[in-house]
N, C-alpha and C positions, 0 to 999 in steps of 0.2 A: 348376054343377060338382059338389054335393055330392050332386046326385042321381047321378051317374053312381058305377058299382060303383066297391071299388077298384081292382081289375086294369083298368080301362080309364083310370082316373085316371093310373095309372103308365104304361100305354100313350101315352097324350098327352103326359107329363112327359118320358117318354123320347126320343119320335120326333121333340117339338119342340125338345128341347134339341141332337139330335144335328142338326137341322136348322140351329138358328141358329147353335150354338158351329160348326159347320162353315163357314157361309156369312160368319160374323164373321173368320176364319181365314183364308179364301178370299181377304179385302181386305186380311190380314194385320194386325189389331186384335188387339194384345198383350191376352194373357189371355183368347181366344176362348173357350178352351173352359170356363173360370169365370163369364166375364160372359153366355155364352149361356145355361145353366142359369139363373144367378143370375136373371136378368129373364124366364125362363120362369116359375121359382117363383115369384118375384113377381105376375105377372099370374094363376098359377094359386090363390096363397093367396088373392089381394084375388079372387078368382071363386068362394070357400067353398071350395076343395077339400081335403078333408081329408086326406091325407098328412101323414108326418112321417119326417124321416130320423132313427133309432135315434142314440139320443148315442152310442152305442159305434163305432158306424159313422163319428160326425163325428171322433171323436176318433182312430180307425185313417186316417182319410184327412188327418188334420192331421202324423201319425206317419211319413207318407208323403211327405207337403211334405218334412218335415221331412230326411228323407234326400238328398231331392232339393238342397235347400239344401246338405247333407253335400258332395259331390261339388264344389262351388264355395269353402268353406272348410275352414280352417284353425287348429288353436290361435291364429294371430296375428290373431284378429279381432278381440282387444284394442287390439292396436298402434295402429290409427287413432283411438282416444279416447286411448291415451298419448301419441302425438305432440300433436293436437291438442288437449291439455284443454282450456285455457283458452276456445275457440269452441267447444268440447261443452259445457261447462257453462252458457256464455252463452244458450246456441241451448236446451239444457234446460228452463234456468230460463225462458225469455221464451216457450217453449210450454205451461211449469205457469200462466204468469201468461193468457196467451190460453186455455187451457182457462177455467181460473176467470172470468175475466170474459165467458166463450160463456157458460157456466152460471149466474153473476152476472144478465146481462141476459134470460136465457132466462127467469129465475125472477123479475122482478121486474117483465118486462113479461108476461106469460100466468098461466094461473092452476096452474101444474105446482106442488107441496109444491118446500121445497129439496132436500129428498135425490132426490129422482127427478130432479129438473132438473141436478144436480151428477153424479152419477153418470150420466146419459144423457151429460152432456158430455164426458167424461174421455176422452181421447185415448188407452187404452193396449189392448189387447188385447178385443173386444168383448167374448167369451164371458166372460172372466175379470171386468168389469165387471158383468157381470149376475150372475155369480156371487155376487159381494160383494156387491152392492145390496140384497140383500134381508134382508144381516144388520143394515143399517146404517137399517130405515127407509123404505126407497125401495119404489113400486111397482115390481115387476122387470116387469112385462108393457110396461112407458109405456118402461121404462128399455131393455129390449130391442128394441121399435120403435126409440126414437131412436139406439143403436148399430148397427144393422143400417141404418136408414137410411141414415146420415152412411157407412158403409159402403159402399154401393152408390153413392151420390154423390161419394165420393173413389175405388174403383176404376173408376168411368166414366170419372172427370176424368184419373185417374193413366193409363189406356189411351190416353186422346188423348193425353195429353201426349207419353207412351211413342211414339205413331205417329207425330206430326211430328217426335220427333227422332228418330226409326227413318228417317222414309221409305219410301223402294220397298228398303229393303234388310232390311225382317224376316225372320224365318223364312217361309216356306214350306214348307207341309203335306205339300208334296210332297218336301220335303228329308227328312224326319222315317222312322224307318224303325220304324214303330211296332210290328212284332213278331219283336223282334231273338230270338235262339237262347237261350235261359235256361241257366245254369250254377252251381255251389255259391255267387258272388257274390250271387245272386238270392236264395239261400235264406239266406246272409248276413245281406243287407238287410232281409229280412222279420223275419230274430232281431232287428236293431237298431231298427225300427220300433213291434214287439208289445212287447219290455223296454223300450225309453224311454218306451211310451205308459202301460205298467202301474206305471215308477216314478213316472210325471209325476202320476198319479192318485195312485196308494198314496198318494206324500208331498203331495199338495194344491199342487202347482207350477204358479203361474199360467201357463201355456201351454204347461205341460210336456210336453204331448202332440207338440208340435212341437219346443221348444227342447232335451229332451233327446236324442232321435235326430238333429237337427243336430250337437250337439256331440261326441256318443257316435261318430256314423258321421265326423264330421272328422279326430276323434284317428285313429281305425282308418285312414284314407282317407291324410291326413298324414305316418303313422307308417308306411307302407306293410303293415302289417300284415292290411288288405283293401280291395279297389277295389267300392264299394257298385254295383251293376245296379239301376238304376231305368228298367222299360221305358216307353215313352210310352203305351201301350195303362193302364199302370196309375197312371200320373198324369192322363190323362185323367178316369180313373174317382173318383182323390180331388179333382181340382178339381173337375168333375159333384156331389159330395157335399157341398162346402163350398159350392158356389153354391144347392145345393137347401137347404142346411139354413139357409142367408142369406135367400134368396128366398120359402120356405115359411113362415115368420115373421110375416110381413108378411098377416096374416090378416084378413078383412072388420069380426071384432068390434073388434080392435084398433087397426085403421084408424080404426074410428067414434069412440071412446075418445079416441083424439088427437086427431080431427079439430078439436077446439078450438084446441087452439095448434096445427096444424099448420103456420101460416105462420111462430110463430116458431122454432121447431123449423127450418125448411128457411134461414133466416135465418142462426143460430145455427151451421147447419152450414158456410153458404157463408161465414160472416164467419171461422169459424173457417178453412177452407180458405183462405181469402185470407189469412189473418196466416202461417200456416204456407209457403202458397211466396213470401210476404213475405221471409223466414227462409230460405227458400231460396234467394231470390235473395241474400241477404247472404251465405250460404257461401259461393257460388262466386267473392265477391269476398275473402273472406278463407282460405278452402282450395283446392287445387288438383283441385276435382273440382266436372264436370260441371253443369249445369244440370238432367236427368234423375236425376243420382243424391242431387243432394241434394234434390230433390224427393219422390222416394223415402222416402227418409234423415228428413225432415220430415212428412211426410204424416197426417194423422190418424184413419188407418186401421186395420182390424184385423189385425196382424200376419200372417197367414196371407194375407190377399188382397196385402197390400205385397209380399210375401216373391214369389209370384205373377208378378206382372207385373214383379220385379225380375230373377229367374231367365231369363224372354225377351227381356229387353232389355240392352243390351250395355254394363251400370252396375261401378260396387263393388261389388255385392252382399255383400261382407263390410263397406264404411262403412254403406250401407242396413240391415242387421241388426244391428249394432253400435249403432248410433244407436235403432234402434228397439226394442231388447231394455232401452236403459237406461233410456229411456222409460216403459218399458210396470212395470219394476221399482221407477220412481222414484214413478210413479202410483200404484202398490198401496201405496205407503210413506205416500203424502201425501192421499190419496183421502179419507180419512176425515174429516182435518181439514177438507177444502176441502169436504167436502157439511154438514159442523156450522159451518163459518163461514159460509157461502151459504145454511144454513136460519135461520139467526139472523138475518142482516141484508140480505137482499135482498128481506123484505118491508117493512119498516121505514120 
């Protein structure tokens, strides 16, 4: 693959992506058009091909979710953590505890350092975990493979899940009216997109690029103050980029790199994914929601791909982001300690 130019690289990326994300759609597989990129990039990175999607580029297409989420909430997306504190804090707590012991076990049976095996574990926002990684210690290259991986293998698992309890009643591509009339909302939402992505940077907001245009365009959306246009030709276009920038990742030399611990690594991920809709089945016995949303809601995925396949399936998607925003917050808060207790004593 790396012999080939790069305009024919991207010719392939493209036409295979529009190929699968279309024919994954066709069967009505939540999140078609993220998961068909995402495992295009994949098989193109592990085949040397050198692309790369512009971080500015991932971060406008995270900006974009993010609006899209806009349009489904509301300031009350509090509400469902104040009603239920005491099972939000519980369900919290017992996913810092199963991250820690994914990353405990990850690093004391394989030969990973602690910090790269602690921070590869950590369940809160992928990009934002690599971010931090590298100040704390960690190889960010090991640590990026193992986020992006555990990634791809919670929004596979999260799409199945999504389609049995979808059924034959998802959307349809053909319901979708993918190039509706554009009007001053359009040019609205693109202000609310570019300024949440540039505060989410400026101030260093772990996932700001998405979680500020969700809230900025909610209050607008809310308040009636404006009704955000997000047409589907240009959510297509940021899930295509969040899949490619997931998928392209996943590169031959870094492949090679893991491939020592790769079994515990795929272990690690699937154990973790089991204590998580462990945890999910316990919500629906103690809140009044769903099987799929508290799946969602638990998942130990990167907030953007949750956010995803939350949006086409017919969830809370305000409990789902709620739950996952505290998450991802509570991880940045405790990350540090849990990769210097895990490099201390998980070799020991």
């Amino acid at each position: 693959m790396e012999r080939l130019s790069l305009w024919l690289q991207w010719l392939t990326l493209l036409s295979a992506s529009l190929l699968l994300g279309f024919a994954l759609q066709y069967f009505h597989v939540p999140a078609a058009l993220l998961l068909g990129p995402m495992i295009i990039g994949v098989l193109m990175g592990l085949s040397g091909a050198t692309l790369r999607i512009d971080k500015r580029l991932f971060i406008l297409a995270q900006a974009i979710l993010g609006c899209m989420i806009a349009q489904s909430l509301s300031p009350s997306i509090l509400q469902p953590l104040i009603d239920d504190w005491p099972v939000v804090i519980v369900v919290l707590l017992l996913t810092l505890a199963a991250s820690g012991l994914s990353g405990f076990l990850l690093v004391r049976f394989s030969s990973l350092p602690g910090a790269t095996g602690a921070w590869g574990s950590s369940p809160g926002g992928a990009s934002a975990m690599v971010a931090m990684a590298g100040d704390y210690g960690a190889d960010v290259r090991l640590v990026a493979f193992m986020q992006y991986l555990r990634v791809l293998f919670v929004a596979t698992a999260a799409a199945v899940v999504a389609r049995i309890g979808l059924g034959d009643s998802a959307h349809s591509a053909a319901s979708l009216e993918w190039f509706p009339a554009l009007d001053l909302r359009f040019v609205g939402t693109l202000a609310v997109a570019l300024g949440g992505a540039w505060l989410g940077q400026r101030f260093r907001i772990p996932s700001g690029a998405l979680l500020l245009p969700a809230l900025f365009g909610a209050t607008l959306h809310a308040s009636g103050t404006m009704t955000l246009q997000v047409p589907e030709w240009l959510l297509a276009l940021a899930y295509a980029l969040i899949g490619w920038s997931v998928g392209l990742r996943f590169t031959k030399a870094i492949f090679m790199l893991a491939l020592r611990t790769l079994p515990q690594m795929v272990l690690s991920i699937i154990g973790l994914m089991l204590l998580c809709g462990g945890m999910a089945w316990m919500l629906t016995r103690l809140l009044h929601v769903d099987l799929l949303t508290a799946y969602l809601a638990t998942s130990p995925g990167g907030l953007d791909t949750v956010a995803i396949i939350a949006a086409g399936s017919r969830v809370d998607i305000a409990f789902v982001m709620a739950m996952q925003t505290l998450r991802l917050f509570t991880i940045l808060l405790t990350g540090p300690a849990m990769a210097r207790f895990i490099s201390r004593y998980a070799h020991t």
